[in-house]
Structure formats: structure tokens, C-alpha cells
N, C-alpha and C positions, 0 to 999 in steps of 0.2 A: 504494500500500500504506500504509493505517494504522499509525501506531507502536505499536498493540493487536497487527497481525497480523504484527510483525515477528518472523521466525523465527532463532533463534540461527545465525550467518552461517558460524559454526567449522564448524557440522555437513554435513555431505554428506547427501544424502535417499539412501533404501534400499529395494528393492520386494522382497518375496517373493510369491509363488504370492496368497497370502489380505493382505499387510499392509504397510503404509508405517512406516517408520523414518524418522524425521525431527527437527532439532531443536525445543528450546523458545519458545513464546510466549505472552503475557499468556495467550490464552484457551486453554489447559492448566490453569491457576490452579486451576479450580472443580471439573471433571474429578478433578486431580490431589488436591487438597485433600480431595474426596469421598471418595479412595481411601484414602488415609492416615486420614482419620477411621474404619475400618471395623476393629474390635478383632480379627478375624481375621489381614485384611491385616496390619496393624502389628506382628504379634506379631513376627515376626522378622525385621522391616527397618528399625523405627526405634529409636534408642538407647534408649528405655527399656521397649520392646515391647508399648506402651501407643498409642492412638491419639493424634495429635497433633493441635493445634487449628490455625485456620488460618495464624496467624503462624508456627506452625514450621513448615507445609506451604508456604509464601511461601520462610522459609528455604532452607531444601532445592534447591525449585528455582532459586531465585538460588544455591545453590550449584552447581549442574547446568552453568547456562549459564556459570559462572566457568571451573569444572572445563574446557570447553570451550578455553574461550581462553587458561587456563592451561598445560596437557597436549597440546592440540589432539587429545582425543579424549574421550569422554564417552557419558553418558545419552542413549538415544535418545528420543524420544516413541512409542509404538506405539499404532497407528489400525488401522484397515481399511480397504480397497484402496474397500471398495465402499459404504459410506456415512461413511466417515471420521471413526466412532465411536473415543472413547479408552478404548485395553484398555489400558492403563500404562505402563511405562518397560524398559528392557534398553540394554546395554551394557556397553562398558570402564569403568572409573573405578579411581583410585588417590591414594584421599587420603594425605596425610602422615602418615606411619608406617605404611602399609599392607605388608604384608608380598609383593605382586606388583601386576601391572597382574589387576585382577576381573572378569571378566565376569559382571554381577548383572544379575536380571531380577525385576521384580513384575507384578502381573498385577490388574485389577480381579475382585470375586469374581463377577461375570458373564461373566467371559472365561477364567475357569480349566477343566479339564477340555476344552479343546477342542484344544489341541495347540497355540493360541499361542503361549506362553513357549517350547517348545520351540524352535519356527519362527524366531522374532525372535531368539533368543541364538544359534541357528546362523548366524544373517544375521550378526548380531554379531561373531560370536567370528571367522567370515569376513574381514570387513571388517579388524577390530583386526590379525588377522596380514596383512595384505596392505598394509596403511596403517600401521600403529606397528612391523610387525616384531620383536614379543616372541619368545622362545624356547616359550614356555608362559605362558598363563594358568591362573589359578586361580580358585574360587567359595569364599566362604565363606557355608558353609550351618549352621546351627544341628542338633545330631543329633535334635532332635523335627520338625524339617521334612522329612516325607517327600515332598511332591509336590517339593520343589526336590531332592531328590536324586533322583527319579526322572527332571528334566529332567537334570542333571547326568550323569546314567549314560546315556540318549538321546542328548547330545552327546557322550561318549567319552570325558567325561570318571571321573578314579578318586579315591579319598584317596588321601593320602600318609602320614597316621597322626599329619600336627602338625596342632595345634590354634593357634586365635588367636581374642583376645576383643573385639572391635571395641566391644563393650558392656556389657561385664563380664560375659557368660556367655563360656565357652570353644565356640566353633565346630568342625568341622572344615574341615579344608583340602582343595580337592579340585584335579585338575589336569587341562586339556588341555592336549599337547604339541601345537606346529606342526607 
């Protein structure tokens, strides 16, 4: 194995029905990068709802794989089972000062509408109570995102009626209980 195709060692691999959860590696980069450059996509998952260039998309995921080994739990990769194309990211994460452990998911704009994000954050949200043992997770979803509260209310999950501003817009809180 190449130290290109080395895959973050924290992460456990994950299969659902249609997809592979797995950690990070170099060649995610371009993928990932591409995805974040896409002014849709970004609107409400990076800090300034802008698309970001590649150095902060570099950022991010060397944050990913920190998060990892910090936490020991994190950002998946999400592929497909059957040409191991990148649809995006889902997962736990809980940076400093977050207000719970998050189960957040993105989605490339070629992979939305298909029931992905759904699929991968129920894998997710799985894995995080059987492996970290939270009491409940939470999603912070922005209220003009309605495809991520449609997966949100998919997964079981509800608001709770508090807000929080990861980015200086005010979010809503949403919660699945274990």
C-alpha cells in the first residue's frame, strides 16, 4: 500500500445495501475539494456558506482525519459498493464547543435525490450508538435546508426548539435519541 492510498487507520469500514463508509485518504482530496467548490453544496456546511478553495478543502479534511484520532470517531468517506465512486462525507463529529456528538452528512450534487445521505447517516448514526454510546445525537441543520431536514425526519430524528450558530447564522437543533 502506497502512502497516497493510506486510509485513516481510526476509522472502521461500513457497508450498507448500495455504499461503503470508510475513512480518509490522499485520493479523496480532488473528489472532496470538487465538492466543496460547488456554491450549492457549500451553502450550509462551510463556515462562510461560500464555496471554498482548495486549501481550505485540504483543511477540513486534515481536520476529519484528526477528529479521528482525537475522538476516535468521525467523518466517514461515502462511495458506492459498486464502482467506488465519491458521493461525500456523513458521520459523528464534535468539534470544541459543539453543543452534542453531530451526526452531519453532505452529499455531492450528483448523489442527492437518491436516498444516499439518508442511507449513510442511518449507517452512521448506527455505528456512533453502538461504538461511542451517546445518549442522543443531534444534527445541526440551517432552517432554509430543507433536503437535510427531510433526511433528519427519515432518520427519527425531531427539533428541540434550541438553536446554535456554528457560523454565525442561528441553526436548528435536531435530535435522535438511542
Amino acid at each position: 500500500m502506497s502512502a497516497a492510498s493510506l486510509v485513516t487507520s481510526a476509522a472502521p469500514v461500513l457497508e450498507t445495501e448500495r455504499l461503503i463508509l470508510r475513512g480518509w485518504c490522499a485520493e479523496d482530496f480532488g473528489p472532496y475539494s470538487a465538492m466543496l467548490a460547488d456554491p450549492e453544496t457549500a451553502r450550509f456546511i462551510t463556515r462562510r456558506g461560500q464555496p471554498y478553495r482548495a486549501a481550505e478543502a485540504w483543511a477540513e479534511l486534515a481536520f476529519f482525519v484528526g477528529h479521528w484520532q482525537l475522538r476516535g470517531f468521525g467523518m466517514f468517506v461515502v462511495e458506492t459498493r459498486d464502482t467506488g465512486s465519491f458521493l461525500g462525507r456523513v458521520g459523528p463529529i464534535q468539534p470544541e464547543g459543539w453543543p452534542g456528538i453531530e451526526i452531519a452528512w453532505a452529499v455531492t450534487p450528483a448523489a442527492r435525490g437518491q436516498g444516499y445521505a439518508t442511507e449513510a447517516a442511518g449507517a452512521a448514526a448506527a455505528w456512533t450508538f453502538r461504538a461511542v454510546r451517546p445518549k442522543h445525537l443531534i444534527s445541526v441543520i440551517h432552517p432554509d435546508n430543507g433536503a437535510s431536514q427531510r433526511v433528519a425526519m427519515r432518520l427519527g430524528e425531531r427539533r428541540t426548539g434550541e438553536t446554535f450558530a456554528p457560523f454565525g447564522e442561528a441553526c436548528d437543533i435536531w435530535r435522535l435519541d438511542a
